[in-house]
N, C-alpha and C positions, 0 to 999 in steps of 0.2 A: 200227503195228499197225492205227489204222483203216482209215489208207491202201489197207492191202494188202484189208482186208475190201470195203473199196469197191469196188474194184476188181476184187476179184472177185467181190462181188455185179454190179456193170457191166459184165462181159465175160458171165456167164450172162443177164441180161434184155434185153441189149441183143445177144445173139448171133443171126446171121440165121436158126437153130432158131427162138429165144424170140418173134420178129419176125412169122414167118413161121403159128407158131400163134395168134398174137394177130391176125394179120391174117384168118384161116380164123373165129376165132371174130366178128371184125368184119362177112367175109364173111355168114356163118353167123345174123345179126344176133343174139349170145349178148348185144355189147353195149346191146341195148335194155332188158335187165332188168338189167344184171348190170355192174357195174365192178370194174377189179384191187384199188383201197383203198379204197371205200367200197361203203355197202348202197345198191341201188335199190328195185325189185321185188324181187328175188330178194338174195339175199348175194354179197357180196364174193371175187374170187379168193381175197383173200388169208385171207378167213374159211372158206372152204371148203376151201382148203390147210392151214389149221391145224387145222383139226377131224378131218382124215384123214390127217394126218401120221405116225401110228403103224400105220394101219392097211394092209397088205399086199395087201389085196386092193380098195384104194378104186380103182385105175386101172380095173379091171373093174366093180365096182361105179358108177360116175362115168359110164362109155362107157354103159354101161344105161341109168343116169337122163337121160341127152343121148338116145338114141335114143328110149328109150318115155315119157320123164316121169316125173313124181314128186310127193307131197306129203306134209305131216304133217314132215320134217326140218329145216324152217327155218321153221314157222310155218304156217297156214293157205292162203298163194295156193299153186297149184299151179303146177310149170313144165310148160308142153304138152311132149308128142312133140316130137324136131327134126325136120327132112328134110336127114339128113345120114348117111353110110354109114359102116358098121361100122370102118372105115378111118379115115375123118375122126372118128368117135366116139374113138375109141382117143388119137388125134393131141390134141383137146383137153382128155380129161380128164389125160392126160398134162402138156399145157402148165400148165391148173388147178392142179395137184399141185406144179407147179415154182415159182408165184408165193409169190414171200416177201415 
């Protein structure tokens, strides 16, 4: 039984999808505040995937706060604006959403 959960937890974060948005968000420099299992500046993928887990409309909501910024939901620092397109917005809050 773990086996198989390993396993495929390890074919979704290591799929070239999973790869390839973590590479945009590298691009994108998301990892200068922000890492998959810990807090930096900002929170954690995996905290911010779990806080929106139930919520339906966090992909849209997520591409927003990547595009315009945001503050007050994870504490005091605010995250700036990105400079990244409605496209690429979409792409990472999506990947966000997928890290467990």
């Amino acid at each position: 039984m773990k086996k198989a959960l390993f396993a495929a937890a390890a074919a979704v974060l290591f799929s070239p999808l999973a790869q390839a948005d973590q590479a945009l968000a590298q691009k994108k420099n998301c990892m200068a505040c922000h890492a998959v299992d810990k807090k930096l500046v900002g929170p954690s993928y995996k905290d911010v995937a779990a806080k929106y887990a139930k919520d339906k409309a966090a992909a849209d909501k997520l591409a927003e706060k990547i595009i315009k910024g945001g503050s007050g939901v994870w504490g005091a620092v605010p995250m700036p604006p990105n400079a990244v397109s409605p496209d690429e917005a979409k792409k990472l809050a999506a990947w966000v959403l997928s890290v467990k």
